[in-house]
N, C-alpha and C positions, 0 to 999 in steps of 0.2 A: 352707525355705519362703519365700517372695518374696510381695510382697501381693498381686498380680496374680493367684495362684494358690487354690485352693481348699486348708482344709487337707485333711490327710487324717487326721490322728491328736491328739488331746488329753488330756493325763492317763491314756495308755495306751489310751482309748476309740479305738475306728478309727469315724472317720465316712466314711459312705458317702453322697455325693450321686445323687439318681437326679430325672430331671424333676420327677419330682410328692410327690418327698418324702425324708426324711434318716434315715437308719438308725443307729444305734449297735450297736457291737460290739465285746463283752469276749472273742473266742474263745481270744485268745492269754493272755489274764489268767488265765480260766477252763486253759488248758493246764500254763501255770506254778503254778497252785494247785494242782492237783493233781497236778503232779511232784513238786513241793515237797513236799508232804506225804505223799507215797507213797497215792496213790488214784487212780492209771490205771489200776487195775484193776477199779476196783468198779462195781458193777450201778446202773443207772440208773434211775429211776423216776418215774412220773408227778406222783405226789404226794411233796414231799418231809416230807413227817411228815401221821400221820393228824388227820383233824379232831380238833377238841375235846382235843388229846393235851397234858398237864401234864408239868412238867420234873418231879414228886415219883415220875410212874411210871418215869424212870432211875435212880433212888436206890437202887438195891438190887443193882445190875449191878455186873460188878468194874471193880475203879479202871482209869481209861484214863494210862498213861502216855506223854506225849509232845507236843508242843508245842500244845494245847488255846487257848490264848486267842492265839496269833498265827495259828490257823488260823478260831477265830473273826471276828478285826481284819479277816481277808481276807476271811469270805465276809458281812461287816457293809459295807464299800467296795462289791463287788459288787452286793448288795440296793439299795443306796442310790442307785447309780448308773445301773444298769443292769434291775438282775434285781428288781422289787419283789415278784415271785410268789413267791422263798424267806425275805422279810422276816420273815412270823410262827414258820416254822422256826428261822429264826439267831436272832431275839429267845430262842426258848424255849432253843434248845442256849450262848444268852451266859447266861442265870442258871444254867449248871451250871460255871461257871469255877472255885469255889472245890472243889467237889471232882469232877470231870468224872468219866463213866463211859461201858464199852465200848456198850454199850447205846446210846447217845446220839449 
């Protein structure tokens, strides 16, 4: 990158310049998280957790084995940066770190 030039990427964000305005985009973050974690397969959905939904209704589901708090750290970066529409989702699914479940 030369200064002369516009960038095109930052902290893995792709910026996109267009006349009348600047876009960010996590497409490729969002790709590797979900490689990474083995969820290219899962179904997609409008809402990512129901209104009014509390972390105490996954407490009874069976224990989730498998990298729970580095897959939260990533979709905590995302929210922040990018995505603030799944912020109240990843807040509730981060207060189930100590005993995380399939449910959640």
């Amino acid at each position: 990158m030369s200064k002369s030039a516009p960038a095109t990427e930052f902290l893995g964000i792709r910026l996109v310049f267009t006349p009348t305005e600047l876009q960010f985009d996590e497409e490729e973050y969002i790709d590797k998280i979900s490689k990474r974690f083995i969820m290219s397969d899962c179904k997609s959905c409008s809402t990512p957790l129901e209104p009014k939904c509390t972390p105490a209704e996954f407490a009874d589901s069976e224990r989730f084995e498998g990298p729970f708090r580095e897959l939260i750290g990533s979709l905590l970066y995302l929210s922040v940066t990018t995505r603030p529409d799944i912020l109240f989702s990843v807040n509730c699914l981060s207060q189930l770190q100590e005993k995380p479940t399939v449910a959640a």
